[in-house]
C-alpha positions in Angstrom: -17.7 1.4 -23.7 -19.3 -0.6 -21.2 -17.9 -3.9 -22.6 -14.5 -2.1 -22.6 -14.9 -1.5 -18.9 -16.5 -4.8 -18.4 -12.9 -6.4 -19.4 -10.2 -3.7 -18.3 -12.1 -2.7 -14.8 -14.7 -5.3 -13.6 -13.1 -8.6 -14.7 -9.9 -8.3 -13.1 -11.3 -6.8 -9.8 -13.6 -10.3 -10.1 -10.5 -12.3 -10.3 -8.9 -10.4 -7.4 -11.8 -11.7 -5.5 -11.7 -14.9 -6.6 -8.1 -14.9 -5.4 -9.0 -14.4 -2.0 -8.5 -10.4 -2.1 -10.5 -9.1 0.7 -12.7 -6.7 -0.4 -12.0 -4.0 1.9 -8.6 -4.3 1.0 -9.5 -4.0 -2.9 -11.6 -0.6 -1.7 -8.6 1.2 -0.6 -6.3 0.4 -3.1 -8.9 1.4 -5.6 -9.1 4.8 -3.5 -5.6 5.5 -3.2 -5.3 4.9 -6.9 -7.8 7.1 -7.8 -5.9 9.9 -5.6 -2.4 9.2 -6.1 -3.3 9.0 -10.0 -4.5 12.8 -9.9 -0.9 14.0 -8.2 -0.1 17.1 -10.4 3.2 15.5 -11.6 2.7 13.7 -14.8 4.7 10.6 -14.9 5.1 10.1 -11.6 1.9 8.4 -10.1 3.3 4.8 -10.7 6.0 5.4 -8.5 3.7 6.6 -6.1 1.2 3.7 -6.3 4.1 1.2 -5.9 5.2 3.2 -2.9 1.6 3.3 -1.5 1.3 -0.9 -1.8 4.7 -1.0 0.3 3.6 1.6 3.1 -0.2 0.8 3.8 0.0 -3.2 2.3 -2.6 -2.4 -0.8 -3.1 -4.6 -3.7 -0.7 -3.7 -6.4 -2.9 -4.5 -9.2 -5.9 -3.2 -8.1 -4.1 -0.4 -7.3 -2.5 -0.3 -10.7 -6.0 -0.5 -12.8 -7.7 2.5 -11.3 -4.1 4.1 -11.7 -4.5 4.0 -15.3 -7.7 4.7 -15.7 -8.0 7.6 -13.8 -5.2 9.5 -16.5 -8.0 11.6 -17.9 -8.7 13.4 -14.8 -5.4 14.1 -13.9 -5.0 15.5 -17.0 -8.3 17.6 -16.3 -7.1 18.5 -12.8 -4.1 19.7 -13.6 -4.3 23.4 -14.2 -7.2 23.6 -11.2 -4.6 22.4 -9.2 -2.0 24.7 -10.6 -4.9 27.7 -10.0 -5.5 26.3 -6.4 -1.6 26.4 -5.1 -1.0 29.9 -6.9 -4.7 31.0 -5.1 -2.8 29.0 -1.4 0.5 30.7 -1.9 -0.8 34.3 -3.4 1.8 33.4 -6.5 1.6 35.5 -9.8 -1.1 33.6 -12.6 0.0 31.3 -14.7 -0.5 32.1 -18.5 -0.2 28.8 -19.4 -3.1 26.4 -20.6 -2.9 22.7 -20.3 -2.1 21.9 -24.5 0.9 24.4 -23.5 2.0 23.1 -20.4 2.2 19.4 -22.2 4.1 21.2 -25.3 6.5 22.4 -23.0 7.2 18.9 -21.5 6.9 17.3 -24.5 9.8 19.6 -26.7 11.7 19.8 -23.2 10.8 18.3 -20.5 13.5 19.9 -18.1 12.7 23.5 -19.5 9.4 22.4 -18.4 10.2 21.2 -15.0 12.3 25.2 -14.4 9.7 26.8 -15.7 7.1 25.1 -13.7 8.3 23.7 -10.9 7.3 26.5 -8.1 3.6 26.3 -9.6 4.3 22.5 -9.7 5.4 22.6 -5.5 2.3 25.0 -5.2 -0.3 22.6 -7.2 1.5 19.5 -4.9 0.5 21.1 -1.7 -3.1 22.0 -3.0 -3.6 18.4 -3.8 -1.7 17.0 -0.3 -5.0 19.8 1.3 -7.6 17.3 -0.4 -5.8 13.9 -1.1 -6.4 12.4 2.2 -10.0 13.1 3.2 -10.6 12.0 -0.4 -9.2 8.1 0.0 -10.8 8.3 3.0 -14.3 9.2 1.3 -13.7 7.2 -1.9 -12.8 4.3 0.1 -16.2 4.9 2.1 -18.1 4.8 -1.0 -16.3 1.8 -2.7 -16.3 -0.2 -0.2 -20.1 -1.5 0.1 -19.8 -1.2 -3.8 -16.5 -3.9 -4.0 -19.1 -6.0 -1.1 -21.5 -6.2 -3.3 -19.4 -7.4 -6.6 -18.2 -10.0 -4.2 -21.6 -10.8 -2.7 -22.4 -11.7 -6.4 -19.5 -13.8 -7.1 -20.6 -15.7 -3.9 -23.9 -15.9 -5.7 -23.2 -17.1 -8.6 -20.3 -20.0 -7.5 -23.3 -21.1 -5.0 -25.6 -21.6 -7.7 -23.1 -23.0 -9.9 -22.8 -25.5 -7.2 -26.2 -26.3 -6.7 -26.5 -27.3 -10.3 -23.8 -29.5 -9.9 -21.9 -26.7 -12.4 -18.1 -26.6 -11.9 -16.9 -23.3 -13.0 -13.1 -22.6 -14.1 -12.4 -20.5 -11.0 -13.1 -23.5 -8.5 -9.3 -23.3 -7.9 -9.6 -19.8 -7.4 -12.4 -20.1 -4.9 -10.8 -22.6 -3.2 -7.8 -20.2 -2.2 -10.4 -17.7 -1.6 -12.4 -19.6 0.8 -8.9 -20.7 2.7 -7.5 -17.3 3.0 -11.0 -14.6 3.2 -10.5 -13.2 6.1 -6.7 -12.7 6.2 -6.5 -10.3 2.8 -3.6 -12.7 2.3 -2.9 -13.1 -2.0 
């Protein structure tokens, strides 16, 4: 597992950095891809990333990767959201478990959407309640953590250097060094 994350999470946040990707900038689009990959619509969070990049200037890919990876717990969240807008809006419970609720969209996914899609509204507004405080806390707590992964990368290409080492990204750092402080790709 951890050489699986290694490859699909760490290394391309690395060469984000190596890019010239500000790290502050790679914190937030990690946080609003963790949020906007729990919205209660399945199939929709793409869209919504891509949107996201446009309005607040994120990184698409970084974006993108935590998008993905964060399927699992909007999955998990969906029927505690679907609990949490009928609890908002005093609407009548739900029967329906989650294997049932992905039945029904996958044999019809428009029977799905008129059976659902008051609970669906319901379980949107519940998530708008939390989705902003929690970008702005995830992006608190990613941000020293994306610091430090860069902090190392600056580590390691300065000790590369001092050996006289000339490591494949040299290009990359290059850029990096010319655009840091802009968050320019």
């Amino acid at each position: 597992m951890r050489g699986f994350l290694q490859r699909r999470l760490v290394q391309p946040l690395l060469q984000l950095l190596r890019m010239g990707i500000t790290p502050e900038k790679i914190a937030l689009s990690l946080a609003f891809g963790m949020v906007l990959g729990t919205f209660p619509v399945l199939g929709s969070t793409t869209i919504l990333c891509t949107l996201a990049v446009f309005l607040f200037g994120l990184n698409f890919p970084a974006i993108q990767i935590v998008n993905y990876f964060v399927y699992p717990v909007q999955l998990a969240l969906l029927v505690p959201l679907l609990r949490a807008g009928r609890i908002l809006f005093r609407a009548a419970p739900l029967t329906f478990k989650l294997a049932d609720i992905l039945a029904m969209i996958r044999v019809s996914p428009g029977g799905a959407i008129r059976v659902l899609w008051i609970a669906t509204l319901h379980a949107i507004v519940a998530w708008l309640i939390v989705a902003a405080p929690m970008i702005l806390l995830l992006n608190a707590v990613l941000r020293p953590a994306v610091r430090r992964l860069a902090s190392g990368l600056g580590a390691l290409k300065r000790s590369g250097a001092a050996h006289g080492a000339r490591a494949p990204e040299d290009a990359a750092g290059a850029i990096a060094t010319t655009t840091e402080g802009s968050g320019k790709i």
